[in-house]
C-alpha positions as CSV (number, residue, x, y, z in Angstrom):
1,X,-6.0,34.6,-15.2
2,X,-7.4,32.6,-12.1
3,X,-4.5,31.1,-10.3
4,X,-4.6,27.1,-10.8
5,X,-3.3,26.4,-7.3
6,X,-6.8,27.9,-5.6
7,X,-8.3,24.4,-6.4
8,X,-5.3,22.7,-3.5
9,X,-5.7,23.3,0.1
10,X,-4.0,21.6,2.6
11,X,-5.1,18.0,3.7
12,X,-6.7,17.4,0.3
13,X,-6.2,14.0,-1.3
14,X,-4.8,14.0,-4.2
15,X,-3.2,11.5,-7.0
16,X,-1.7,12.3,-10.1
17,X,-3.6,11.7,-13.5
18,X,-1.8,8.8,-14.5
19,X,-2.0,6.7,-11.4
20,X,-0.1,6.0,-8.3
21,X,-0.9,5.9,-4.6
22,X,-3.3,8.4,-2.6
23,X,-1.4,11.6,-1.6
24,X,-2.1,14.0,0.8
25,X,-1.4,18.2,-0.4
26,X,0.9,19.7,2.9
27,X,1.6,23.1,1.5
28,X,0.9,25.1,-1.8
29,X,3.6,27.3,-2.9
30,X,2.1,29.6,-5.4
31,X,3.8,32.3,-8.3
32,X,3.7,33.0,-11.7
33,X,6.1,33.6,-14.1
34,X,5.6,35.4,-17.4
35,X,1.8,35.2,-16.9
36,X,1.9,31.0,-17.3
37,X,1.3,29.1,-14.0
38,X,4.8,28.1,-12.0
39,X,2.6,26.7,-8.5
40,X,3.7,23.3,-7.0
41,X,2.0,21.4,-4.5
42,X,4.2,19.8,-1.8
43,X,2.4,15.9,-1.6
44,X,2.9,13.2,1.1
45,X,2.4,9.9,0.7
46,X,3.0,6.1,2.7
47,X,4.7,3.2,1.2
48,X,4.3,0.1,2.9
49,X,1.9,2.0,5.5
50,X,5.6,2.8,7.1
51,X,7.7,4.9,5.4
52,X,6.3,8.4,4.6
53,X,7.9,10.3,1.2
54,X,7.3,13.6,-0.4
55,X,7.5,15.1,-3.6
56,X,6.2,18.5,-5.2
57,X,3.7,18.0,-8.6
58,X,2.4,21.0,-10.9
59,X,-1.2,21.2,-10.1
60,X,-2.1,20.1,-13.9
61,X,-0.6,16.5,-12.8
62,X,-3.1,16.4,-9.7
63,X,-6.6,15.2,-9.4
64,X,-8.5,15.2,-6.7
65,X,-9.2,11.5,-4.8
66,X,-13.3,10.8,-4.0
């Protein structure tokens, strides 16, 4: 089983499937538990171009930003 988190590096730009603003991937903590993907990717993102907020998505949530 190919690890799903392989596809994130850090500095990618990501947003999730179902909308929202631009995020950029800072770290990719990777694991699996009972042979079914447990990965999260660490996002940051601006609101307002000032204030800066984080959050951690499963990689099935993410795509990648053109």
């Amino acid at each position: 089983m190919t690890n799903r988190t392989e596809m994130w590096v850090a500095g990618d730009v990501v947003q999730l499937k179902s909308g929202g603003p631009k995020m950029t991937v800072n770290h990719v903590q990777t694991g699996e538990i009972n042979t079914q993907y447990s990965g999260n990717i660490e996002c940051y993102w601006f609101v307002d171009s000032v204030e800066i907020r984080h959050a951690s998505f499963s990689s099935p949530a993410l795509k990648r930003c053109d």
